[in-house]
Every structure is written in structure tokens, then in C-alpha cells.
N, C-alpha and C positions, 0 to 999 in steps of 0.2 A: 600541405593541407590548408584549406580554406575554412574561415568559417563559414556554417549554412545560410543560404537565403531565403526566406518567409515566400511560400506561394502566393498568387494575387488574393486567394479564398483567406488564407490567414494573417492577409494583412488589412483586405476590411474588415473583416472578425476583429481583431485586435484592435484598429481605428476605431470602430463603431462600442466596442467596450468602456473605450474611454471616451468617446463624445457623450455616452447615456447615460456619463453621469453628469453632465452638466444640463439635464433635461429643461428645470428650471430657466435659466440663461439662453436656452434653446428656443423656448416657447413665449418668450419677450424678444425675442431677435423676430422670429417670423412673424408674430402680429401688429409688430412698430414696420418691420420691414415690406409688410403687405399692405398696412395704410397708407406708408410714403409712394409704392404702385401704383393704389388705385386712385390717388392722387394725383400723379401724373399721366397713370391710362384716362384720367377725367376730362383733363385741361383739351386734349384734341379734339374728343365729343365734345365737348362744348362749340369752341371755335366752327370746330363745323357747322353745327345747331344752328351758330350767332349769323354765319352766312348765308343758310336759308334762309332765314328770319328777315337777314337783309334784304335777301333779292325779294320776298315777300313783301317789301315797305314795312317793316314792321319799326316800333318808335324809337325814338332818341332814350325814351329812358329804360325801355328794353334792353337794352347795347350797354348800356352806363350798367345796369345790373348783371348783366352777364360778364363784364367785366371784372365786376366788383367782385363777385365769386369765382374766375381766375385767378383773381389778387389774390383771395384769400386760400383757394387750392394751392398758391404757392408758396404759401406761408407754412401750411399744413405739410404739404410736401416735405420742406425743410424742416420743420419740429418733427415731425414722424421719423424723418432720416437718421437725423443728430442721435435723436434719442436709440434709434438701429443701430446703427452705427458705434456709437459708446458700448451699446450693450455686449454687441458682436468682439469686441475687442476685447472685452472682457472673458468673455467667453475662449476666443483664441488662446490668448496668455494661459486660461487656465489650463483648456489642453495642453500646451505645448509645457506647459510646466510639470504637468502630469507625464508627460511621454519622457522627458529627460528623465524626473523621477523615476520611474516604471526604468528605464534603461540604465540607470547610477546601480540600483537594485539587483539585475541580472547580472552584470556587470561583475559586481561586488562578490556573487555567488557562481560565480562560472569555474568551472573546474583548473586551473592553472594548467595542467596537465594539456589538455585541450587548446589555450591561451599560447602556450608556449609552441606548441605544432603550427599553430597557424601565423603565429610571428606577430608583433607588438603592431608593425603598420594597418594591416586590417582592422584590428579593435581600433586602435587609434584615428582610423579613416572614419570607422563608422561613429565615434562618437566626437567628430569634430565637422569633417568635411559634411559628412549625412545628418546630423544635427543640423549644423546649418542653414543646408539646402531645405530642408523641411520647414524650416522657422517659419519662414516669410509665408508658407502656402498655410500653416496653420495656422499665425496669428492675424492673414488678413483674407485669404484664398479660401478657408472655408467660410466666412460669413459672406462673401462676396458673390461666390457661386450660387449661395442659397438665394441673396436678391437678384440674381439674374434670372435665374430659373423663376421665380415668381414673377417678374416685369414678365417676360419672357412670354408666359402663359396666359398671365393674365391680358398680358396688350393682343397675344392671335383672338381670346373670347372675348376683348371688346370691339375687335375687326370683325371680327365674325358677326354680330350682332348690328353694327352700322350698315355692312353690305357684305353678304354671303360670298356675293358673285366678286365683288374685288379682292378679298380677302382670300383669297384661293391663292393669290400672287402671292401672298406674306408666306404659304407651308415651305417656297423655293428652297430658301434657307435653309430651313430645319431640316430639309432632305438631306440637301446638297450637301450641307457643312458635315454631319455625318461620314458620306464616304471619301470627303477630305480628311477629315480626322482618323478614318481607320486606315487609310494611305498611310498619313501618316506616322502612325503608332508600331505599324508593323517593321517599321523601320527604324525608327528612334527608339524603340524601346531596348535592343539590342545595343545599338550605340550607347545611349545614358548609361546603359549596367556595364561596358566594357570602359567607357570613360572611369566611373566609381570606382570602377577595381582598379584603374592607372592611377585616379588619386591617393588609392590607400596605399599604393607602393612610392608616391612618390612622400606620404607622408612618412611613411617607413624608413626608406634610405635616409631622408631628411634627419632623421632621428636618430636612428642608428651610429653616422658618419658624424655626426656632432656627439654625440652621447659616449662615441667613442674616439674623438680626435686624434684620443694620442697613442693610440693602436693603431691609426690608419698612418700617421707623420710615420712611427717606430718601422713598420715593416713596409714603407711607401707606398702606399695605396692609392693614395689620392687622383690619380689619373682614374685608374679603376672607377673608383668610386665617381668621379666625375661622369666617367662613360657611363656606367651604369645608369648615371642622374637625367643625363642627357640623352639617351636611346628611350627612356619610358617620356622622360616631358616629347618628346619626337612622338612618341605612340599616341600621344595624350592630344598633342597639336590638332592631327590629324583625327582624331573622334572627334574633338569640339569644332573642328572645322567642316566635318559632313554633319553632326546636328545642326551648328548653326545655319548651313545651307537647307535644310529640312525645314527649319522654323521659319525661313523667308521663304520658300516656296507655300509651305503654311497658313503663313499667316497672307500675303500675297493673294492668293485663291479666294480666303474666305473673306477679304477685303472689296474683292470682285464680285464676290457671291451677293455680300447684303447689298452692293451698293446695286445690283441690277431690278430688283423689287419696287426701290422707289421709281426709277426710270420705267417699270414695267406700267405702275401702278396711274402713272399720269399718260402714259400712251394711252392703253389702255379704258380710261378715265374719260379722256377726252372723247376719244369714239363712246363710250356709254352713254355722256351727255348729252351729242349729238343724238345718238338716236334715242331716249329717253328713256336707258335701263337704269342711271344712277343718276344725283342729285352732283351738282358741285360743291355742297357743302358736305357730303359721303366721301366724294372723293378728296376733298383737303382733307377731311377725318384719317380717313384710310392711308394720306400717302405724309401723311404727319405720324402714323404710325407707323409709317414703313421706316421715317428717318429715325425713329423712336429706336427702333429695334436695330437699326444699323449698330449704337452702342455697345449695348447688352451680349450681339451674338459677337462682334467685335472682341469686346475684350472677355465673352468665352472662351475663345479663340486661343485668347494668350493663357488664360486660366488650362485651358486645355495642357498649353506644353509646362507652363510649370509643373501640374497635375502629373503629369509623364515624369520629369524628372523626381518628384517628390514618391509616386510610387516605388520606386525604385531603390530611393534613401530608405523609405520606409520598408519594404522588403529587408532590405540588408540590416537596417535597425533590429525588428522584430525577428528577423532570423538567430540574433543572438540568444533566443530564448529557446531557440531552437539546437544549442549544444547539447550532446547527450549528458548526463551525468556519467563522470568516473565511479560513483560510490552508491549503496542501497543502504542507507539506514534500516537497522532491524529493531532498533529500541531498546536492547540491552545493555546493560551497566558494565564497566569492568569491576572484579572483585577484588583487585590490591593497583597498586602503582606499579606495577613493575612489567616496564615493556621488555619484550623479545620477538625478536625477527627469525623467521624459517626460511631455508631455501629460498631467499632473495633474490631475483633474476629482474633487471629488469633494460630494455633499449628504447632509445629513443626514435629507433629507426627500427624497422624489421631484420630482423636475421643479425644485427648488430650488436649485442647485447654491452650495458656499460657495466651491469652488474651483474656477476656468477654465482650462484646459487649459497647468498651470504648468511653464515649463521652469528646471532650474536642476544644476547641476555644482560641487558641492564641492571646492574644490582640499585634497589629503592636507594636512593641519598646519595649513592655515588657522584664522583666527576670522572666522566671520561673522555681523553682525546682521542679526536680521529685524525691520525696524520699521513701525510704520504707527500708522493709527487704530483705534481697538477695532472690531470687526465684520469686519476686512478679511480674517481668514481666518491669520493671524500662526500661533495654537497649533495650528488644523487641519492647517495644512500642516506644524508641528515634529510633528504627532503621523507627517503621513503618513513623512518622516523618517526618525521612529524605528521605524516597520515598528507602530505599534499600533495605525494602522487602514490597510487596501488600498485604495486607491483604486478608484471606481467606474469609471474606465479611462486610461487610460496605465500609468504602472509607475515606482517608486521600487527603484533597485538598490543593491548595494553589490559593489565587481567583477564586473562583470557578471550576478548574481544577485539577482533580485526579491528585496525582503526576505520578501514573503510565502512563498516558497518556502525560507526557511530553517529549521532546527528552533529553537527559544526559547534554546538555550543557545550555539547561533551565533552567531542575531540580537543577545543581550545582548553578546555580548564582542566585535562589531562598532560597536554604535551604541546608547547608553540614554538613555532619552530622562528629565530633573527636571523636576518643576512644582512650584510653590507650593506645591502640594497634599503634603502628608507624613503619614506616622502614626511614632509612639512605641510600640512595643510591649513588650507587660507581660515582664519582665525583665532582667536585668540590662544595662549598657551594652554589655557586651562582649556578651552573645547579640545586640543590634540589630544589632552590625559582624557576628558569625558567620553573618546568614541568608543570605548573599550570599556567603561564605568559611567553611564549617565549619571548615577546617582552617587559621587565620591563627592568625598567632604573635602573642601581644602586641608587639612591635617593629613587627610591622605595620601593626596595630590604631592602636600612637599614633602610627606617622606618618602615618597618613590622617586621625586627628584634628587632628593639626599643621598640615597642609595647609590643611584649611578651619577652623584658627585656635580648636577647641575644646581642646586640648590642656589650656588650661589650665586652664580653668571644671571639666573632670574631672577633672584632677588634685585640685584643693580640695574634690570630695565628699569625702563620711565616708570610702567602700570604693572610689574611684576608680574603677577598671572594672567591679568587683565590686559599682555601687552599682547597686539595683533601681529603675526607672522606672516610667514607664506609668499607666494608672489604676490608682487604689489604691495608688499608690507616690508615687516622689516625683514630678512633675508638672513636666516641663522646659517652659521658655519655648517660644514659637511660634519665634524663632531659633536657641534651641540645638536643639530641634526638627528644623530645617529643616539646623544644622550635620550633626548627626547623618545626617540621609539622605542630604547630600553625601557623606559620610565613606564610607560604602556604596558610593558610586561609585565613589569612586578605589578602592577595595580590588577594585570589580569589572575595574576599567582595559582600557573597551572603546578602540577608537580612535577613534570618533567619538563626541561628547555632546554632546547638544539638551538646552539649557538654557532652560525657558521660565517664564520671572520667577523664574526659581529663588530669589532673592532679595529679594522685593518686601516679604516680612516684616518684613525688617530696616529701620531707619533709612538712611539714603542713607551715611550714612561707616564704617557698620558692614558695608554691602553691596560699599562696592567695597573697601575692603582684602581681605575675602572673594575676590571675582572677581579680584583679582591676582596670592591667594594660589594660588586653583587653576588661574590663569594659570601660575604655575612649574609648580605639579607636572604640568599637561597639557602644557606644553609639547612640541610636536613633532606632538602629537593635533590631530585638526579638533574646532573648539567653534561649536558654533549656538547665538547668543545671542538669544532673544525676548523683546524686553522696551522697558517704555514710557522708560525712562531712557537720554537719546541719549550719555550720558557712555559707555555700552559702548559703541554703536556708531562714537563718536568714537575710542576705542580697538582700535576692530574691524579687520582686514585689508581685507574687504570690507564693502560694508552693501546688500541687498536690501529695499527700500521695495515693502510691498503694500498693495495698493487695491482693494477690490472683489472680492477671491481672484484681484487679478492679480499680477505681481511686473511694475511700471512703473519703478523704474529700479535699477541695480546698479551699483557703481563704488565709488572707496574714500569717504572723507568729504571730501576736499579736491574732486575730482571732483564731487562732489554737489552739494558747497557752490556752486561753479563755474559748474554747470550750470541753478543757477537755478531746480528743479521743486520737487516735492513735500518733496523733502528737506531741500532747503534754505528752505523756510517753516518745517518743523517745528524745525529745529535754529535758526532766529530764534525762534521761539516759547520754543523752551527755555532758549537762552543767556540770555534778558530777562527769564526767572522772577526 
């Protein structure tokens, strides 16, 4: 599974949503951007003027004046530009800062369920490689296009108004380049979206094959993975190798196209003069403005293929918002804390199921482990739990309310579900505690550090809360890490927490003073503990042994032990490590 891509209708929709709000910025670009034009559509009419005038005898301080008002049309030019130009940049950044934003956002609320089908390289293609490529066409390709298009227009209706009958020669262009460009589009456009899709897998592998090194050394993969690496950049070669020959035949054509205008325009010229349909000072006008336009449609040209490649980011961008949702919020509350799961089924693939039809009832305040063998469906079913994937049928509730029918900020301060899994993000320690509590007080902040036992590793930075993290900063261990995104929890203080290996990063004696510490501060809360080390579950209220995505037996650990099954193999296994 892929994620969706944004049809061309809903991705100017969604560009022009966020261009209209910089209307402002919009409307100081075109009327700096159309004075610096019509400042330069001047300077030719003049010149031409200046040489009738001449061939007329006209005087020396005629010519001194007419010059003097070139001079200063190009003064104006240039201030009218500067000032477009600043503005337009301005304008750029703030879209582009708005579109990342807008996509951190989606992102942020995209169903995992969904995220996880389509595989980490796609998201990750689109908000790096397709970011990117967009950058460049928003922060200087849309104000750029807009000053062409006005030179553009405005330089055919001041040809047109010098001489009708030359200016016929300048529409060449604007035909012609047209069904150059839709040549070319029908063709590149196919190319640019299958290139994107080769980047997002190569950023994928990329990821993956690092993110997991030492699964790939452990079971020798490395060749594999190498082929693999090496057959799609081969796929990849070969797409950028027929755009790039598209974009020289492209650009090629339309290079030929403007430059036969002016050549048309002085043949042409020439015979009118002779026979007395145009002036020589119309035709410098006119073929002054033929080399005028040479630029403009010029680097349309290139504006065109970026625009191709940038549709396409974009499409893929905006298509993120295009995941379905897993879940309907209905707006009902649950009436106590106490979740329970029905008939829990759920596959990650069709016809496959990882979980069998699971029953199970969480008693309020308990702890309970979930243990088993790897494969048995252990984190599946903590995720179904924590409400971040629905099941493919029965129902997980919490007071009588499916969690998928809650809104996100319900679900969180009912049940949040840790993994192993954490990120660090770029700055300071106290912004990682505020994304979860904007409004927490330091007092707060350290005792949920305290809690899970970082207190004091913070306190000994340089700036203690104030010190900066993340990449490019200082670079916290995989456990203080891992302390840190406990600390988030407690500050979020839902009443149920699925804990699934939350702690596997640490050393075994560094992990359970951990788990005991946030054994006080949860105290009274229900905690689901998944994880391979039977010392929780030893410590656990209850313990739920799964098998196969079943749960085969439930009882406390003396019970278990007692009973002789699965549990009690595994906790002989452990105790004689």
C-alpha cells in the first residue's frame, strides 16, 4: 500500500488556499513588479522615438533629453525591481513555511495504522525529498512567474501599439512554445511521479538497512540489501536520464522558438521600410522588444519544467491529507476508567490474522503483564489497547466507549500507549516536556523528571532545562532518551499506560529502579506492562500469557507458576538464566 496522491484539481485548490492568505504580500509584488515592466517595456519605445526624431533632424538637446529619461527609467526599473523582488521573497518563505507547517500537522494526525501499511520510506520521501524539490519553485518560482507573465503581456501590448503589422511576428512564441510544452508534459509527467516514487524507496531502504544494521550483519543480508539498493538507484538512473533528455529537447526548441522573432522581425522590417509600411525607428522598437521577450519566455521555459517537477512533489505532499481516517469520533465521554477488549481480531494483511478473537478486562489500578514469545501478537494487541490501531472486529473500550470513537485528546488522557521506540527533538529539554503541556511549570517539569529518575543527569548540564538537544545539539543517550519520553507521560497523566518494552534500552538494573519509580508515581493508575523480562511480570498484579494472538492463560504469578503451562516453562527458563 501506497500512500494517496492529490489530483492536479486538489492540488491548485490547496496551493491557492494558502497563497490567499498572503493576499497582502501578493498585491505589493504585482504593482512593484509591474512598474519595474513598464519601465522597461518604455526604454525600447523611447529609443525608437529617439530615432525617428533623429532621422527627422531633430536637436542635440532633444536627444540629451531623451536620454536623460532612459537614465532615469533605469534607475526606476531597478528601485521598482529591488523593491519586487524583497517583497516576492518574502512572500515565498512565508508560503513555503506555511506548506511544511500545513504537512508537520497531517503528518502529526495521520492514522499510524495507515503509516505503517505504506512503510516509513514514502512518508519519509515525501517530507524530505518532496519538500525539497518544492522549496526552490516556491520560494523564488512563484514570484518569478508572476514577473514574466506581466513583462510578457505587457511588452506583446506595447508591440502592438508601435506597429500592429510587426508585432504579429512576437504571437510566434506564445503559440509555439505552448505545444512545446504540452509535448513535453505528457511525457515528463509520468517520468517525474515514477522517479518520486524510486526516491521514496530509495529513501526507505536507506533507513531501514541503517536503522537496522545489526539485523542485517546478524542474519547476512547485506548483499540483499545492497541489491536491492542497487536495482532501484538502476530504476532511478534511468528515469532521470529520459527527463533530463526531455528537458534538453525542451528547453532546446523553445530557445529556437524566441530566437527566430527577432531574425523574423528585422527581415521582415527591412522590406517594410523599403516599401513605406513601417518607420525604422518601429522597427528598432519592435525588434528591441523581440530580444526583450527572448528572456522572459526563456526562462518560462525552465520555470515550466521545474513547475512539472514541483507539481508532482506537490501532488504527493497534499495527497497526505488525503489518508482515510481509521476512526469516527462520536463525542461521548467514557463513564469510569476501566477498559476492556471484545472479540479482538485483528491482521495486518488480509486473510492473516495476528490476533483471534481476544477477550480481556482491565481491572482500574491494576498492573498487568503481557508475556509471551516474540510473534504472539504481545505489541499488536498493546497497540489495539491504546486505541492506535481499531480492530478489524470486536471493539476495545474504555467506559463503555470504543476508543476509536473518541477524539485524540480524550483518547490520550484516558490511555497512552510507550514503546522502545522515542525521538529527541531539536530543542531545549524543557520544549521536549512542553509538547505534551504547553503550559507546565518548572516544578512540574522536574518532578516528572524525578519520577523516571532523570532529575539528576539534568540537573548536571551546562543550562539544565535550558540545555539544547536533538541533532546538532547535544546528542542524549538511547536511555536518557527513552527517560525523557517517559517524563512526557507522566506530565500527560492519563489513567491507563501500555508500556511496551518501554524499557528494553536500558541495562536490566537501570530498568527496574526505573519501573518502580514510575510504579509510585502511577500508583492508583492501570499499567500494561509488555515486555520479554518476566521480573515485571513477577511483580505484576496479574500476568496474561499470549500465544498465537491468543491470550491462554491469565492469573497472578504464583497461579501460573502452580498451574504448570506456558508460564511457568517461561519463568523456569528465566529464573536459570
Amino acid at each position: 500500500m501506497k500512500l494517496p496522491v492529490a489530483s492536479n484539481r486538489q492540488s491548485l485548490r490547496s496551493t491557492w488556499r494558502i497563497i490567499r492568505q498572503f493576499r497582502g504580500l501578493i498585491t505589493v509584488v504585482v504593482i512593484f513588479q509591474l512598474l519595474a515592466a513598464l519601465s522597461a517595456i518604455a526604454m525600447p519605445w523611447i529609443v525608437g522615438h529617439l530615432i525617428d526624431l533623429i532621422n527627422a533632424g531633430t536637436s542635440k538637446d532633444t536627444v540629451v533629453s531623451y536620454l536623460i529619461v532612459v537614465g532615469i527609467l533605469v534607475i526606476a526599473q531597478t528601485g521598482f525591481g529591488y523593491v519586487g523582488e524583497y517583497t516576492s521573497r518574502i512572500f515565498g518563505e512565508g508560503v513555503y513555511a506555511k506548506l511544511r507547517e500545513d504537512l508537520v500537522d497531517t503528518v502529526a494526525h495521520l492514522p499510524l495504522s495507515a503509516v505503517e501499511s505504506a512503510g516509513t520510506g514514502d512518508l519519509l520521501g515525501r517530507t524530505t525529498h518532496d519538500v525539497s524539490r518544492v522549496e526552490y519553485m516556491v520560494r523564488q518560482g512563484l514570484s518569478r512567474i508572476l514577473v514574466l507573465a506581466l513583462t510578457i503581456i505587457g511588452t506583446l501590448v506595447a508591440a502592438f501599439f508601435v506597429s500592429p503589422l510587426l508585432s504579429i511576428v512576437l504571437v510566434f512564441p506564445i503559440l509555439a512554445n505552448p505545444v512545446v510544452i504540452v509535448w513535453y508534459l505528457r511525457r515528463a509527467t509520468p517520468g517525474y511521479r515514477a522517479a518520486s516514487a524510486e526516491w521514496a524507496n530509495i529513501s526507505g531502504i536507506a533507513s531501514e538497512t541503517v536503522e537496522h544494521a545489526s539485523t542485517v550483519d546478524a542474519l547476512s543480508l547485506a548483499k540483499v540489501r545492497n541489491n536491492y539498493f542497487d536495482t532501484t538507484a538502476q530504476n532511478l538512473w534511468k528515469l532521470e536520464r529520459y527527463t533530463t533528455w526531455l528537458r534538453f529537447i525542451l528547453l532546446g526548441t523553445l530557445i529556437f522558438i524566441d530566437l527566430l522573432p527577432v531574425i523574423l522581425v528585422v527581415l521582415f522590417g527591412a522590406w517594410g521600410i523599403a516599401h513605406g509600411f513601417v518607420t525604422l525607428g518601429a522597427v528598432t522598437t519592435v525588434a528591441l522588444y523581440a530580444m526583450q521577450l527572448r528572456g522572459p519566455l526563456g526562462e518560462f521555459g525552465f520555470w515550466v519544467d521545474i513547475l512539472q517537477v514541483t507539481s508532482v512533489s506537490l501532488a504527493r505532499i497534499f495527497g497526505v491529507s488525503n489518508v482515510p481516517a481509521d476512526r469516527e469520533p462520536t463525542g461521548q465521554t467514557p463513564d469510569d476508567n476501566t477498559i476492556r477488549a471484545h472479540g479482538v481480531t485483528y491482521a495486518y494483511r488480509e486473510g492473516r490474522d495476528v490476533l483471534h478473537d481476544v477477550d480481556l478486562e482491565l481491572h482500574a489500578g491494576e498492573t498487568l503483564a503481557i508475556v509471551g514469545p516474540s510473534g504472539a501478537g504481545k505489541s499488536t494487541f498493546g497497540r489495539m489497547l491504546a486505541g492506535i490501531h481499531p480492530p478489524n472486529s470486536g471493539s476495545v473500550e474504555a467506559g463503555g466507549v470504543p476508543l476509536v470513537e473518541l477524539t485524540e485528546d480524550t483518547l490520550h488522557h484516558n490511555v497512552v500507549l510507550v514503546t522502545q521506540e522515542h525521538h529527541v527533538f531539536v530543542g531545549t529539554v524543557a520544549d521536549n516536556l512542553r509538547l505534551v503541556k504547553p503550559d507546565v511549570s518548572i516544578e512540574q517539569m522536574r518532578g516528572a523528571l524525578e519520577a523516571v529518575e532523570a532529575l539528576e543527569w539534568v540537573d548536571s548540564l551546562d543550562d539544565g532545562l535550558d540545555t539544547v538537544v536533538g541533532s546538532g545539539a547535544l546528542e542524549l543517550s538511547p536511555a536518557q532518551a527513552q527517560q525523557l519520553a517517559l517524563a512526557r507521560i507522566v506530565l500527560m497523566d492519563p489513567h491507563t499506560l501500555v508500556l511496551d518494552e518501554a524499557t528494553s534500552l536500558m541495562d536490566p538494573t537501570a530498568a527496574r529502579s526505573l519501573e518502580r519509580a514510575l510504579g509510585r508515581v502511577l500508583a492508583g493508575r492501570t499499567v500494561v506492562a509488555i515486555a520479554h523480562r518476566l521480573y515485571t511480570a513477577h511483580d505484576a498484579d496479574r500476568i496474561a500469557v499470549m500465544v498465537d494472538g491468543r491470550i491462554v492463560e491469565l492469573g497472578t504469578h504464583d497461579e501460573l507458576v502452580a498451574r504448570g503451562g506456558e508460564y511457568a516453562e517461561l519463568w523456569k527458563v528465566w529464573s536459570h538464566e
